[in-house]
MIDOSE-1310 file (N, C-alpha, C; in nm, 2 decimals, decimal comma, always signed):
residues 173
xxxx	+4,82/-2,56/+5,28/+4,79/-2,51/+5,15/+4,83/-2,37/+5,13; +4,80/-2,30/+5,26/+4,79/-2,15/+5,21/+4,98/-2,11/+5,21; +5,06/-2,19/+5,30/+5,18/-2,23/+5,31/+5,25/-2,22/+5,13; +5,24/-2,35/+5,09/+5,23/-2,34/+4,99/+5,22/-2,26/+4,88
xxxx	+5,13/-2,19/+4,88/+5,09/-2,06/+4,77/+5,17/-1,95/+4,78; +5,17/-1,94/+4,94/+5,26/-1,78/+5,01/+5,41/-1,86/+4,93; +5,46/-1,97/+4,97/+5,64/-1,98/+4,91/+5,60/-1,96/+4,72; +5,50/-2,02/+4,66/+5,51/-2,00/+4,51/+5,50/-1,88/+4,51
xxxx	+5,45/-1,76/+4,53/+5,42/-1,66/+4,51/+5,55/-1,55/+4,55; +5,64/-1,63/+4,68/+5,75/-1,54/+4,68/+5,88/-1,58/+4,59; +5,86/-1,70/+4,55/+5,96/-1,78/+4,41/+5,92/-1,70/+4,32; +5,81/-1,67/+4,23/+5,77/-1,60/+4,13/+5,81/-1,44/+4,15
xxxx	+5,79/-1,40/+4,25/+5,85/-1,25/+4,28/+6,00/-1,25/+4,28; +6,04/-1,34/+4,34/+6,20/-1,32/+4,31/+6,29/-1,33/+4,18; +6,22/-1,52/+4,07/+6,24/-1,46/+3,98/+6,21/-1,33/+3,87; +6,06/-1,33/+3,91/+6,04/-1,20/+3,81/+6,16/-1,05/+3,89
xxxx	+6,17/-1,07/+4,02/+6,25/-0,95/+4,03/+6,44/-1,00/+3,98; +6,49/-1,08/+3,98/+6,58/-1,14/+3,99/+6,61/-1,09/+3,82; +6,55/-1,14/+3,74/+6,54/-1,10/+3,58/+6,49/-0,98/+3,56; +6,41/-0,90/+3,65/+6,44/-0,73/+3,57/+6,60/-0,68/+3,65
xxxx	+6,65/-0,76/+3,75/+6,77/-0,70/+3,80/+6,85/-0,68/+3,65; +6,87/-0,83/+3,62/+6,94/-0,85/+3,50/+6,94/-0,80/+3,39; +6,83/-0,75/+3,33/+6,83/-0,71/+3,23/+6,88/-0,56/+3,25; +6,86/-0,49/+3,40/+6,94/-0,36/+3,36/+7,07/-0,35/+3,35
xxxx	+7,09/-0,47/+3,43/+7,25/-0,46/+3,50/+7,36/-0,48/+3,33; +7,32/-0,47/+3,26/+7,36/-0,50/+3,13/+7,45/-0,40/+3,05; +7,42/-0,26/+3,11/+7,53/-0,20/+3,07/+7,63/-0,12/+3,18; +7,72/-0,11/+3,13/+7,82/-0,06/+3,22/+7,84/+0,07/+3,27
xxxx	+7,75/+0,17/+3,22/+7,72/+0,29/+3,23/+7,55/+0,31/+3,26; +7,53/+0,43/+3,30/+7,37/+0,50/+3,30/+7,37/+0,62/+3,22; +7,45/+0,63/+3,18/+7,46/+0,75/+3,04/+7,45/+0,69/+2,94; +7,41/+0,80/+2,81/+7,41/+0,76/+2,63/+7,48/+0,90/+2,61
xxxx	+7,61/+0,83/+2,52/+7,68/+0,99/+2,48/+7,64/+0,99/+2,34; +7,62/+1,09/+2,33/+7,59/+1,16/+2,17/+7,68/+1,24/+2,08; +7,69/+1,12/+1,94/+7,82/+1,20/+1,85/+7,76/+1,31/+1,75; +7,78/+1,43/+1,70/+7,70/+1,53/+1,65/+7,82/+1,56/+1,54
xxxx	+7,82/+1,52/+1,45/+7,84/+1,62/+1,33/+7,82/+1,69/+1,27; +7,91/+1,80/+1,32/+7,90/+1,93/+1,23/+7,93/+2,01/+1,12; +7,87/+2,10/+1,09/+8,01/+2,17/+0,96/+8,12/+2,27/+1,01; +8,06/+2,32/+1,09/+8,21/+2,42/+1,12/+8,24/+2,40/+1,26
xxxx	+8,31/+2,33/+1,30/+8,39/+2,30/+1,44/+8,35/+2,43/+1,55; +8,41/+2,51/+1,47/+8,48/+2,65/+1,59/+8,37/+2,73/+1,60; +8,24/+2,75/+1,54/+8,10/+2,79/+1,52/+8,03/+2,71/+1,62; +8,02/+2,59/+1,60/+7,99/+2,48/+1,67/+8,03/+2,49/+1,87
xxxx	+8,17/+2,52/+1,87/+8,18/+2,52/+1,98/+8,16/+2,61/+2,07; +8,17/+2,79/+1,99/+8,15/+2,86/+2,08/+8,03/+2,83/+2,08; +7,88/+2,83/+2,02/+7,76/+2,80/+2,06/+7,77/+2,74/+2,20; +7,79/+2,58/+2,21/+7,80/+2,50/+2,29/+7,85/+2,56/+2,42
xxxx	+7,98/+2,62/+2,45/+8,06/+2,59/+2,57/+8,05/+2,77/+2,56; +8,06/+2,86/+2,49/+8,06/+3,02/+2,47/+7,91/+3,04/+2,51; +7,80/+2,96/+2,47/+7,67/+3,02/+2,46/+7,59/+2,96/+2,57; +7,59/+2,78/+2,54/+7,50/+2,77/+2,62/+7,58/+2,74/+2,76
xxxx	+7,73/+2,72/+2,74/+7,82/+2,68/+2,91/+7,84/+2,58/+2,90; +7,82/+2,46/+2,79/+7,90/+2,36/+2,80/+8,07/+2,37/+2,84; +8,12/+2,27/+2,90/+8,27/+2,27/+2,92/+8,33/+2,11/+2,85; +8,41/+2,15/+2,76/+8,55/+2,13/+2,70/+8,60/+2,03/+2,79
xxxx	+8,58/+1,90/+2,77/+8,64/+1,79/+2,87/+8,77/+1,70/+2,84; +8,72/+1,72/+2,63/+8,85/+1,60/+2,62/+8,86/+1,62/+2,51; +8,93/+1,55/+2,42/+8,89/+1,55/+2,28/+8,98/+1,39/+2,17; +8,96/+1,37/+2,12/+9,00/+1,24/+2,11/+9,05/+1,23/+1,92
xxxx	+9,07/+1,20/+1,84/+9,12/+1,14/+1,72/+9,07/+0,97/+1,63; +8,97/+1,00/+1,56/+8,96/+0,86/+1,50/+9,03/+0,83/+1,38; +9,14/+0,77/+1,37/+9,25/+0,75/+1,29/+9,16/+0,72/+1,10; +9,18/+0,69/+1,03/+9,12/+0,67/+0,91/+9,14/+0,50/+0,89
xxxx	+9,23/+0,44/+0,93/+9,19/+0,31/+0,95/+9,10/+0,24/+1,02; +9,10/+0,30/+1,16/+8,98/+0,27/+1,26/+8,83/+0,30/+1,22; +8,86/+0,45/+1,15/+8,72/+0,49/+1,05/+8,70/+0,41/+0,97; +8,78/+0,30/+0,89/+8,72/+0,24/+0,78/+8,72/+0,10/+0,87
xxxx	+8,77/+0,09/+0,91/+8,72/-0,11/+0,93/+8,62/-0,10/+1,11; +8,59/+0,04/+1,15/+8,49/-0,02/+1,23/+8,36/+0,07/+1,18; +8,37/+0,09/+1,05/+8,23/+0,09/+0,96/+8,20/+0,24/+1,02; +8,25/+0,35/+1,07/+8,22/+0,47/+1,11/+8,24/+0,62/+1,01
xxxx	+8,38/+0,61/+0,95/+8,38/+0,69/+0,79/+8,38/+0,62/+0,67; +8,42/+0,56/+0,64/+8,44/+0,54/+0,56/+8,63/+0,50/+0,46; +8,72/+0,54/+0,60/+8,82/+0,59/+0,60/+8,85/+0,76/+0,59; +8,77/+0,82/+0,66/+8,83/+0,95/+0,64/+8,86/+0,97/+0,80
xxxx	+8,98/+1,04/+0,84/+9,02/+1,04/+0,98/+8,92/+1,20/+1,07; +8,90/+1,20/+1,14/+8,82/+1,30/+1,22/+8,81/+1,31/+1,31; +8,83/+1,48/+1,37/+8,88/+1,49/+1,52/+8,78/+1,52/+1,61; +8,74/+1,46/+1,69/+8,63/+1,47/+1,85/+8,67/+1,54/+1,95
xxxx	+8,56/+1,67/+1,98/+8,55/+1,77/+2,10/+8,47/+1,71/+2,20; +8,49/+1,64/+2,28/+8,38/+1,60/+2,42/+8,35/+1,72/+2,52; +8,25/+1,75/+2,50/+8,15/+1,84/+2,58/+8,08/+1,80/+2,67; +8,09/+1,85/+2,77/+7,95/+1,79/+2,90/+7,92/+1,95/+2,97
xxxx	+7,79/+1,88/+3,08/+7,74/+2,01/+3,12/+7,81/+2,05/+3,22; +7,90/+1,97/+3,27/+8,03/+2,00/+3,38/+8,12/+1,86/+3,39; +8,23/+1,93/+3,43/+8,36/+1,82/+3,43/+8,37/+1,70/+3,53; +8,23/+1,61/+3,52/+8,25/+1,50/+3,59/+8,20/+1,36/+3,56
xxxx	+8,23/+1,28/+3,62/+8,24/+1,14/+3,54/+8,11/+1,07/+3,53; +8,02/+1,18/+3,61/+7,89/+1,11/+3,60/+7,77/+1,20/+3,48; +7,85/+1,32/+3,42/+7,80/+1,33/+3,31/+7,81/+1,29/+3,20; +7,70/+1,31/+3,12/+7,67/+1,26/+2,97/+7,80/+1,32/+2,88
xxxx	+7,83/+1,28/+2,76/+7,92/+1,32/+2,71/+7,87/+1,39/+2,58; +7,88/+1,48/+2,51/+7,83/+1,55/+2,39/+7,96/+1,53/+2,27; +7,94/+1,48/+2,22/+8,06/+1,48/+2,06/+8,05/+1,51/+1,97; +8,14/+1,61/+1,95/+8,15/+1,71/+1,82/+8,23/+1,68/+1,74
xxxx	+8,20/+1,67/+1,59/+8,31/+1,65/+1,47/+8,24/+1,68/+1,37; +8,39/+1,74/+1,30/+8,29/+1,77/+1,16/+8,40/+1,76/+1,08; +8,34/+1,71/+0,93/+8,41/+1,67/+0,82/+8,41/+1,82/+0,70; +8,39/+1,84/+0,77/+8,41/+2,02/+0,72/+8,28/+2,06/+0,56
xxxx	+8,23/+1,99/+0,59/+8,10/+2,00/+0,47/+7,98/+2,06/+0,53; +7,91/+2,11/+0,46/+7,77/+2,12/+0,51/+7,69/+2,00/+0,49; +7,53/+2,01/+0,57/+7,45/+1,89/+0,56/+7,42/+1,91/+0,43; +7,32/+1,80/+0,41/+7,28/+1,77/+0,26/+7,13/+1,75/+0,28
xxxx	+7,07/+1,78/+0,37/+6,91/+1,86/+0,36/+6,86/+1,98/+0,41; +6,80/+2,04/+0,46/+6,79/+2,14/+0,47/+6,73/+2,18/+0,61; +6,79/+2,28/+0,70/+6,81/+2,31/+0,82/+6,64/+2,34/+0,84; +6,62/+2,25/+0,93/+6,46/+2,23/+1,01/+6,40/+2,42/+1,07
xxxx	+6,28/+2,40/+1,05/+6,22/+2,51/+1,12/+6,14/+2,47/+1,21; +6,10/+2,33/+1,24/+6,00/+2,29/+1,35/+6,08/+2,11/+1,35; +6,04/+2,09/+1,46/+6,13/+1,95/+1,49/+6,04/+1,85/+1,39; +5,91/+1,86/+1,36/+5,89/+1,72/+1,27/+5,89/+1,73/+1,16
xxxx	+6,00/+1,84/+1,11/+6,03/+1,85/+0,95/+6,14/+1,75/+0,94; +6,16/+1,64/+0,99/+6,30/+1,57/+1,01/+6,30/+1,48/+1,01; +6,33/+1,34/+1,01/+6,35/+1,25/+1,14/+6,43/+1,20/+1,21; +6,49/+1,12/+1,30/+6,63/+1,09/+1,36/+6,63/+1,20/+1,48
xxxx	+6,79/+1,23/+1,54/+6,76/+1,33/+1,69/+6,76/+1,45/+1,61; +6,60/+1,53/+1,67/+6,59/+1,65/+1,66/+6,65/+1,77/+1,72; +6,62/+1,72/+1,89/+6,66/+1,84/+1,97/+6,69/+1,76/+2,09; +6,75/+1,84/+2,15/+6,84/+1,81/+2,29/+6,76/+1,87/+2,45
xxxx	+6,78/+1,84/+2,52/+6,69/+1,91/+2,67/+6,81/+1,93/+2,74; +6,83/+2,04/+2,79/+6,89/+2,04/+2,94/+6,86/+2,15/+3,02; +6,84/+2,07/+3,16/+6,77/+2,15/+3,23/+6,90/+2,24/+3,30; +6,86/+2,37/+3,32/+6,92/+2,46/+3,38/+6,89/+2,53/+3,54
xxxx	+7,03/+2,56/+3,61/+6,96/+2,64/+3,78/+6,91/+2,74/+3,73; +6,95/+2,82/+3,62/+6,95/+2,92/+3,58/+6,92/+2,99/+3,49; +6,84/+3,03/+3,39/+6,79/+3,06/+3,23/+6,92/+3,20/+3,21; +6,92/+3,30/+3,32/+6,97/+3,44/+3,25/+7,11/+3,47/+3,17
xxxx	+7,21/+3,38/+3,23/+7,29/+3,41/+3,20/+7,32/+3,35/+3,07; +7,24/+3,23/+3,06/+7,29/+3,16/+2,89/+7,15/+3,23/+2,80; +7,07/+3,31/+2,84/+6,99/+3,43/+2,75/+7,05/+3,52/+2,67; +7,16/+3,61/+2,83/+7,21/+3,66/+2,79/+7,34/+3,66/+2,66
xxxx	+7,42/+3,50/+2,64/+7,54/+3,51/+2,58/+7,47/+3,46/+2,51; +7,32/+3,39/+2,48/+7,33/+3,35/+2,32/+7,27/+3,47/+2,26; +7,21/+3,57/+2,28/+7,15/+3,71/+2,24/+7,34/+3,77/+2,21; +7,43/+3,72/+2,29/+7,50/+3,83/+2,25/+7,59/+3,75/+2,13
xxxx	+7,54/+3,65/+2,06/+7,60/+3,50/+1,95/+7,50/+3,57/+1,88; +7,43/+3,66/+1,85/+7,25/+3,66/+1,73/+7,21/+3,55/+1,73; +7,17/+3,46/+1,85/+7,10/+3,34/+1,82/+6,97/+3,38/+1,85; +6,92/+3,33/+1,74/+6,76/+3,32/+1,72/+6,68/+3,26/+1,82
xxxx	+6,56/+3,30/+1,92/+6,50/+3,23/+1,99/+6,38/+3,20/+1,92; +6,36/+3,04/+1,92/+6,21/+3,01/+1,85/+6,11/+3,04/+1,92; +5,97/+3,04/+1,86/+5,84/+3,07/+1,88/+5,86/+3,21/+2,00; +5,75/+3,15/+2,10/+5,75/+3,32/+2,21/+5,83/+3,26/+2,34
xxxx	+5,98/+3,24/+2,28/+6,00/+3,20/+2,44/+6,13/+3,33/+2,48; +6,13/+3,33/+2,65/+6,09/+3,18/+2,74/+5,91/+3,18/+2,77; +5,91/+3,07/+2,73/+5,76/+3,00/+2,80/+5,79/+2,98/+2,94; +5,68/+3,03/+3,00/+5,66/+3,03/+3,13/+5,60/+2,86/+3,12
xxxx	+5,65/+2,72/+3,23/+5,58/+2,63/+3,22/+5,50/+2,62/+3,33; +5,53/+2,66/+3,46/+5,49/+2,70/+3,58/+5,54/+2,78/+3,62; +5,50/+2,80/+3,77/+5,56/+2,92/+3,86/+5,71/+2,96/+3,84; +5,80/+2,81/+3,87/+5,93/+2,83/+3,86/+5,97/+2,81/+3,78
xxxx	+5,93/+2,73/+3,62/+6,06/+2,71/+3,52/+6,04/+2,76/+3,39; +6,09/+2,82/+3,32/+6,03/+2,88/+3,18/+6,11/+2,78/+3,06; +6,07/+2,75/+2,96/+6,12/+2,74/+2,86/+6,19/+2,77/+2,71; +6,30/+2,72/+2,65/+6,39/+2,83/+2,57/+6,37/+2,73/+2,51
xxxx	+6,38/+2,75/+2,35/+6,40/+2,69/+2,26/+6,48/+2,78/+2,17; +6,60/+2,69/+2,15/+6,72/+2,78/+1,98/+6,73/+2,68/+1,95; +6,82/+2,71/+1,80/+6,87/+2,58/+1,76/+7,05/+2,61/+1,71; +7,11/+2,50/+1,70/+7,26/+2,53/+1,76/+7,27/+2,57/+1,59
xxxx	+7,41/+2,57/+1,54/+7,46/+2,62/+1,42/+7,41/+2,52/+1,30; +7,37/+2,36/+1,35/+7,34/+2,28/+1,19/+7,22/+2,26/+1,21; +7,15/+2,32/+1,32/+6,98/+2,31/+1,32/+6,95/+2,23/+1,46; +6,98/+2,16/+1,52/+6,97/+2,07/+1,61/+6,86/+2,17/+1,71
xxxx	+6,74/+2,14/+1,76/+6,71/+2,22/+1,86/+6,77/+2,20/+1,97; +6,78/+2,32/+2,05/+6,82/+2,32/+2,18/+6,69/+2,32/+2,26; +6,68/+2,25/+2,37/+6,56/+2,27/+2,42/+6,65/+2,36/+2,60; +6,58/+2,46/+2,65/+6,67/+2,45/+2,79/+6,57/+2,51/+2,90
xxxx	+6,56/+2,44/+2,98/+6,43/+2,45/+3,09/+6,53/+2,46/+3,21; +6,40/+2,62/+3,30/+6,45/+2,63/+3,44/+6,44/+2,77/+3,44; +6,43/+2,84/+3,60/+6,40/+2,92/+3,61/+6,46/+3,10/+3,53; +6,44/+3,14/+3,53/+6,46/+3,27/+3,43/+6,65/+3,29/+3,57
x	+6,55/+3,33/+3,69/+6,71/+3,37/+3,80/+6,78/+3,26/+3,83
């Protein structure tokens, strides 16, 4: 009997492990890239890759037919800046494009004036030197930071040129 129970109980563990395998194994990647539209491209990027060190990886073209029949413009064609936090294949990807307009509500002062993505995280080795280049952009730092979170990591909060917060955690050196 006890035979018995011990094999049901390792059938049950297998399939229940067997089907969470599956359910992750489902995508082909462990990243989510994120498309960001902006209004002014060249504003847009020095922030990103001038301020906070993003690097400039690719950049790509969505034709205006592709924009209209895979439901993405509407038919208007638009060009993509791929940013990541360094040039390798296991980072996330950041995408920039802008249809050269401004938004059509009005630029957030606290993240739950909004809904959809607010703000971004990336953790940093280093706080000083992207303090330094966004101070030397006049970017605004919100509330009293850097917040000290513990011993080693402080916290920054700006927000890039169409409002998006930046969130960027890690030691000040």
């Amino acid at each position: 009997m006890k035979v018995s129970i011990y094999k049901y109980f390792l059938t049950c563990c297998a399939v229940l492990i067997s089907s969470l395998a599956f359910s992750q194994s489902n995508f082909t990647s462990k990243q989510i890239g994120a498309g960001v539209v902006v209004a002014d491209m060249e504003r847009s990027l020095d922030f990103y890759v001038n301020g906070i060190g993003m690097v400039k990886t690719g950049n790509f073209t969505i034709n205006a037919e592709f924009g209209k029949i895979g439901g993405l413009t509407g038919g208007d064609a638009v060009d993509v800046n791929i940013l990541k936090l360094e040039n390798s294949p296991e980072a996330s990807e950041w995408k920039l494009m802008s249809f050269g307009k401004k938004a059509a509500h009005p630029k957030q002062k606290f993240i739950q004036d909004d809904t959809g993505v607010q703000y971004i995280t990336i953790q940093v080795k280093s706080l000083k030197g992207i303090i330094e280049r966004l101070k030397e952009r006049n970017i605004t730092f919100l509330g009293n930071t850097p917040t000290p979170l513990n011993k080693a990591s402080h916290f920054v909060l700006v927000q890039d040129p169409d409002g998006t917060f930046v969130e960027l955690i890690g030691p000040i050196e």
